[in-house]
VOGU-3710 file (C-alpha; in Angstrom, 3 decimals, decimal comma):
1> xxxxxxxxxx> 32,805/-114,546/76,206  31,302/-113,082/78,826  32,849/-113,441/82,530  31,047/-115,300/85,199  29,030/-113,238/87,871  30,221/-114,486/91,790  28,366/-114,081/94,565  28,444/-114,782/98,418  25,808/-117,782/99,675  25,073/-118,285/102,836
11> xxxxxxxxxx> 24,072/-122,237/103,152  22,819/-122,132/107,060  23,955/-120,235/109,704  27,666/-119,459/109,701  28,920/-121,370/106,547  29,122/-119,197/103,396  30,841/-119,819/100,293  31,946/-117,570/97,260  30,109/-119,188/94,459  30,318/-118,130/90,563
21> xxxxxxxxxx> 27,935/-118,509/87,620  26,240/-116,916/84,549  24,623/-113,580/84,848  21,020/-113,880/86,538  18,555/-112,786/83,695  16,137/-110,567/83,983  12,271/-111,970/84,125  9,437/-109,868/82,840  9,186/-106,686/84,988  13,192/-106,868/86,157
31> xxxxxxxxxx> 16,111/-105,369/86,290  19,187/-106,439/86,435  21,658/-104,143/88,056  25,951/-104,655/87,712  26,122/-104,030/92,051  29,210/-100,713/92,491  28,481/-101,458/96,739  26,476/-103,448/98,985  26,568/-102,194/102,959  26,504/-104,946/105,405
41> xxxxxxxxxx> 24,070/-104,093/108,609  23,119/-105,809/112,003  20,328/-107,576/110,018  22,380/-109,574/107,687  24,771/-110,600/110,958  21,329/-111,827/111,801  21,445/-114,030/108,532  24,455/-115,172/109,305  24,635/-116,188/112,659  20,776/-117,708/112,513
51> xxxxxxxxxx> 19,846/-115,469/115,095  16,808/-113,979/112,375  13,266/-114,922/112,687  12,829/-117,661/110,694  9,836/-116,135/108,878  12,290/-113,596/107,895  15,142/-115,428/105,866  15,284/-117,875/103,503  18,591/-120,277/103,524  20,806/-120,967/101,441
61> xxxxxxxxxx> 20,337/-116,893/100,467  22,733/-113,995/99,120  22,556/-111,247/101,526  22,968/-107,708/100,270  19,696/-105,510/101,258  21,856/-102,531/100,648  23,402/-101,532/97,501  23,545/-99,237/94,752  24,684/-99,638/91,064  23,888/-99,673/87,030
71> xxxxxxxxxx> 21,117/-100,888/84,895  22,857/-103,784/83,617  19,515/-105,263/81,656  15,953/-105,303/81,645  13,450/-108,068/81,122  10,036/-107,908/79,354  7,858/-105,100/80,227  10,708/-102,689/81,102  11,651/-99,299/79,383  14,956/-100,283/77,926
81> xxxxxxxxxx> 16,389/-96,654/78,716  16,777/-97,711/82,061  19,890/-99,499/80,863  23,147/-97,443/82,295  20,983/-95,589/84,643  22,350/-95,598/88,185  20,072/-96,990/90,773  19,306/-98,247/94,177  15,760/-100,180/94,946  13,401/-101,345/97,319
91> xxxxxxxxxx> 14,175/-104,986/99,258  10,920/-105,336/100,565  8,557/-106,712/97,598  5,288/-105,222/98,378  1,770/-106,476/96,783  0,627/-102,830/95,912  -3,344/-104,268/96,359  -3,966/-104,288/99,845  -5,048/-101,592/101,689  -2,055/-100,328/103,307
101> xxxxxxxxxx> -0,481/-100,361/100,124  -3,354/-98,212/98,536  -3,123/-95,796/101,166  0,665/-95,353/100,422  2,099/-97,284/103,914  4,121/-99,792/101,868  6,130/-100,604/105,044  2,852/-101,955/106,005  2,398/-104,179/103,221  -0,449/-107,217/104,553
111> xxxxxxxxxx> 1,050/-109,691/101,695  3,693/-112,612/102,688  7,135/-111,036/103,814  9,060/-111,310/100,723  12,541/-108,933/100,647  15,889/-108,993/98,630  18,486/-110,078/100,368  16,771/-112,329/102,816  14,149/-114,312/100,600  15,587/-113,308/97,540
121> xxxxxxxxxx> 19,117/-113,024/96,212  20,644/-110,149/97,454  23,363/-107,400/96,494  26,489/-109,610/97,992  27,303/-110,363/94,031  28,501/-109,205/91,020  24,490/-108,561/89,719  21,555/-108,558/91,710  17,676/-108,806/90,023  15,187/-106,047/91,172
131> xxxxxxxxxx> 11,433/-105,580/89,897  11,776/-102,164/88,116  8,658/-100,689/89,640  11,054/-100,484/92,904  13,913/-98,786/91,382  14,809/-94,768/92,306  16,847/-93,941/89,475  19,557/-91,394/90,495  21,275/-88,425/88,838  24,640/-89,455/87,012
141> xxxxxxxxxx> 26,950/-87,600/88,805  25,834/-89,547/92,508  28,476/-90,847/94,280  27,387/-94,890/93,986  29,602/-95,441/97,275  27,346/-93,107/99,295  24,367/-94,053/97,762  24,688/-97,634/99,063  23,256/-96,074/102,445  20,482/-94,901/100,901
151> xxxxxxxxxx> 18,242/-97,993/102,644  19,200/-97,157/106,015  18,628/-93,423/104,764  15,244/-94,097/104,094  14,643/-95,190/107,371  15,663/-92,550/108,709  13,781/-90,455/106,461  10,622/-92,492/107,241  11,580/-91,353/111,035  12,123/-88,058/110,568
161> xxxxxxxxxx> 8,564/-87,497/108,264  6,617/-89,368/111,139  8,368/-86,872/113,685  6,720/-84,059/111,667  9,475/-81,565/112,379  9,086/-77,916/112,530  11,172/-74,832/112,235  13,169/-74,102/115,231  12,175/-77,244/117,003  14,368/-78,327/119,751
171> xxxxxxxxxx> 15,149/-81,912/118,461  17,213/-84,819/120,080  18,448/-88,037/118,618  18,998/-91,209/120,825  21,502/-93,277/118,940  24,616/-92,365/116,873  25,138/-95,377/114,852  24,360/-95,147/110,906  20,336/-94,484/111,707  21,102/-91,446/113,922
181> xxxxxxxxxx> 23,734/-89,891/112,133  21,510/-89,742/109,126  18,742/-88,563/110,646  20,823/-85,967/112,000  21,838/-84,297/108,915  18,301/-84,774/107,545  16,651/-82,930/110,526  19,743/-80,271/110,379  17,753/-79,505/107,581  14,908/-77,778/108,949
191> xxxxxxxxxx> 16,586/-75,365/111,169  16,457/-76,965/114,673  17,086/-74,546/117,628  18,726/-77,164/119,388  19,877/-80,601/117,765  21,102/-82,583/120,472  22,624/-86,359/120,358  22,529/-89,043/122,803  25,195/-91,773/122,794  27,545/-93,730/124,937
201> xxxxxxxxxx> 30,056/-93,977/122,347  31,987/-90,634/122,911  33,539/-90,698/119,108  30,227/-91,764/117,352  28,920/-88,670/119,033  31,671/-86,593/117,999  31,122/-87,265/114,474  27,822/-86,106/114,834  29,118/-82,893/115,540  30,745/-82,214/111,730
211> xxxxxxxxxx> 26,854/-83,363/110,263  24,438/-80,886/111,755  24,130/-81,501/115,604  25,146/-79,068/118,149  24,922/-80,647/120,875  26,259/-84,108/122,568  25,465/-86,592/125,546  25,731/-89,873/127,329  22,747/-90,815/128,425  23,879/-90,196/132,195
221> xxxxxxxxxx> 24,486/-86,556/131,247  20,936/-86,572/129,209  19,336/-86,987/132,608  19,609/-83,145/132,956  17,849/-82,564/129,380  15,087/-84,472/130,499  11,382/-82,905/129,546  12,816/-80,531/127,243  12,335/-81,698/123,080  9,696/-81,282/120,610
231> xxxxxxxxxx> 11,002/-84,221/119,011  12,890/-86,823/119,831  14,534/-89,684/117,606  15,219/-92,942/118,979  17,362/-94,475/116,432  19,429/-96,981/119,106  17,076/-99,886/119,792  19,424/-100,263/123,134  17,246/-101,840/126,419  16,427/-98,729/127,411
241> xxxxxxxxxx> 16,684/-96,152/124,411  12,391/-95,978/124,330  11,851/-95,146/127,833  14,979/-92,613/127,857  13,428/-91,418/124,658  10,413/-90,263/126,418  11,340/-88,803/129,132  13,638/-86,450/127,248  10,242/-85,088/125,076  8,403/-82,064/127,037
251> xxxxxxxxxx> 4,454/-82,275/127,438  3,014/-82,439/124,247  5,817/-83,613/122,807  6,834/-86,141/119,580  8,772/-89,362/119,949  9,708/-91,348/116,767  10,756/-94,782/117,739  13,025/-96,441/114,852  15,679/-98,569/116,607  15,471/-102,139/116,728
261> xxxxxxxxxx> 14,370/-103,455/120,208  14,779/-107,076/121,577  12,873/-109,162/123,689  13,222/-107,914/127,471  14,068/-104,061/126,606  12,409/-101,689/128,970  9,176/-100,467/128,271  7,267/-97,002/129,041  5,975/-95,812/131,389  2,064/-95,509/130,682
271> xxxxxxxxxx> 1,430/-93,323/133,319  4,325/-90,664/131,919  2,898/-91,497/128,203  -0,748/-90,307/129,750  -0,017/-87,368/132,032  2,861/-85,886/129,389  0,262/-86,281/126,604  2,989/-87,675/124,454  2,735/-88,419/120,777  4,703/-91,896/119,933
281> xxxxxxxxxx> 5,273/-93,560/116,695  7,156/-96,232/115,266  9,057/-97,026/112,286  9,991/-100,460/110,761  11,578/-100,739/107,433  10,581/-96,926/104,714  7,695/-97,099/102,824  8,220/-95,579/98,806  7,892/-92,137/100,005  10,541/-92,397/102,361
291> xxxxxxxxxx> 12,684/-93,597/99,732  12,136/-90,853/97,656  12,359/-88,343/100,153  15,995/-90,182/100,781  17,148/-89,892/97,258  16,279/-86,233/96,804  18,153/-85,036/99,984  20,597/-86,670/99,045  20,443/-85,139/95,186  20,139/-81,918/96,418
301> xxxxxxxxxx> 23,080/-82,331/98,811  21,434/-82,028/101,706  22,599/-85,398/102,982  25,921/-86,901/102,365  25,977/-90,552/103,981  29,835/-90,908/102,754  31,594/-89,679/106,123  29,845/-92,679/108,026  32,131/-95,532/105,916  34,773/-96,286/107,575
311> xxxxxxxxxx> 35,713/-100,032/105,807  35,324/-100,882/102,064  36,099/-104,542/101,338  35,771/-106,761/97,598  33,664/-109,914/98,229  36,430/-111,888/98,738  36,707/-110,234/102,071  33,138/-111,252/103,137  34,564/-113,207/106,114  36,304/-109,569/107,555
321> xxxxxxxxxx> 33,494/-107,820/107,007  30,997/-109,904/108,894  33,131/-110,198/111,487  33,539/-105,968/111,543  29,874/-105,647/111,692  29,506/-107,962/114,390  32,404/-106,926/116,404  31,059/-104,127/118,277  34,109/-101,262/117,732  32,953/-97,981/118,013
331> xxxxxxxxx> 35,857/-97,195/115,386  33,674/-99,240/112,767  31,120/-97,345/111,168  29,444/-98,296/107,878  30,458/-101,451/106,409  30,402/-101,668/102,213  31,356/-104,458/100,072  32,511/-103,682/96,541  32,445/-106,273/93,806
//
């Protein structure tokens, strides 16, 4: 007989409940994939606290945009050697026929915000369903547990392609939470003269120091690096992480923003933007490139999200793990739970 699959439901803003079934089954074009880790991130404290757009979640909903595990099944339409293939897979379910998505900008997608995890069941269970065509199939010897970062790697890797790095760039990254510390070891990669990190949290910074950077400061000692980078990654999203973000780029200079900002946060200064000639982007969620780009750094070794988890909990412990993520500890890195 085969066991029932469980998974965490959250019915409205902080009230959740452990609930068990059968096995979701795979529709035409699915997968279904038996979930080894699921990282919990500020967005699904969001979910849980109510404090998300309400375009942006769907209650009652399984959180879980985060995970990694096995082909479990596949539906109609789907190559059954997928089937004990480890994975991870897009959240974000993108329409492939507009124009952004024709051009390759997935991230940009013009359809109806649809995303695992938030309109869709999510990773916080046993088995989660994914369209195939959104699948990166890994090698078999990945770690699973480190390849449940591989979302918020992407990101970063969307960050660090729009920052268009170059060889002995001097490069700075605002932010040492799970963003920055994986873009740091992805732009250690192209052989920065400098690779300096910004953050008020003395031991986040630290740890930056065993993953590529050389360099580390609180913003009150950044003041002094000011007008210096080629590139600089704003990973933070902190009130004023943008403007400080700018001002440490030299004339000329790149500026990748990728943290996320709330209402009131400072903006930038035009006039600096105009007279430093400064090129700014943004990033909001990883198109499929930046996925890829993600999951062969990370098979060729030249990223290695394990150091940054610091708490691995079963589902059962949902109600310690939310709290983790929301309680603000610099001890508390990445947060994974592990049906």
């Amino acid at each position: 007989m085969t066991p029932p699959a469980r998974a965490i439901v959250i019915d409205k803003p902080g009230e959740h409940r452990l609930v068990t079934g059968p096995r979701p089954e795979p529709g035409p074009g699915e997968a279904r994939i038996a979930v080894h880790a699921a990282g919990i991130c500020r967005s699904d404290r969001e979910v849980y606290d109510g404090t998300r757009l309400p375009e942006y979640v769907r209650y009652p909903v399984t959180p879980g945009h985060e995970w990694s595990g096995t082909v479990d099944a596949v539906g109609e339409g789907v190559a059954p050697t997928l089937v004990g293939r480890k994975t991870v897979g897009e959240g974000i379910r993108t329409c492939l026929a507009c124009d952004r998505c024709r051009e390759g900008q997935t991230s940009l997608c013009e359809s109806a915000y649809d995303e695992t995890g938030f309109t869709r069941p999510g990773a916080f269970a046993d088995f989660v369903l994914a369209p195939a065509r959104l699948l990166h199939l890994l090698p078999d010897g990945v770690d699973l547990r480190a390849a449940a970062l591989l979302e918020p790697a992407a990101v970063s890797a969307a960050a660090v392609l729009a920052g268009e790095p170059r060889l002995g760039d001097r490069i700075a990254v605002v932010g040492a939470g799970t963003l920055g510390l994986l873009a740091v070891q992805l732009l250690a990669a192209y052989s920065p003269a400098e690779l300096l990190v910004v953050d008020p949290r003395v031991s986040r910074a630290e740890q930056s120091l065993t993953l590529g950077a050389g360099q580390i400061r609180t913003p009150e000692e950044s003041r002094a690096e000011r007008g210096r980078f080629d590139l600089v990654v704003e990973t933070a999203g902190g009130p004023g992480t943008a403007r400080d973000a700018c001002l440490l780029a030299r004339r000329g200079g790149r500026v990748v923003l990728t943290g996320m900002f709330e209402p009131g946060a400072e903006g930038i200064d035009p006039v600096h933007l105009s007279v430093s000639q400064l090129t700014v982007r943004s990033v909001f969620g990883a198109p499929s490139s930046a996925w890829a780009f993600a999951v062969r750094a990370l098979a060729a070794g030249l990223l290695d999200p394990a150091p940054l988890i610091t708490h691995e909990l079963p589902l059962t412990g949902f109600d310690e793990a939310i709290a983790l993520v929301g309680g603000g500890e610099p001890a508390v890195g990445k947060v994974l739970l592990t049906p």
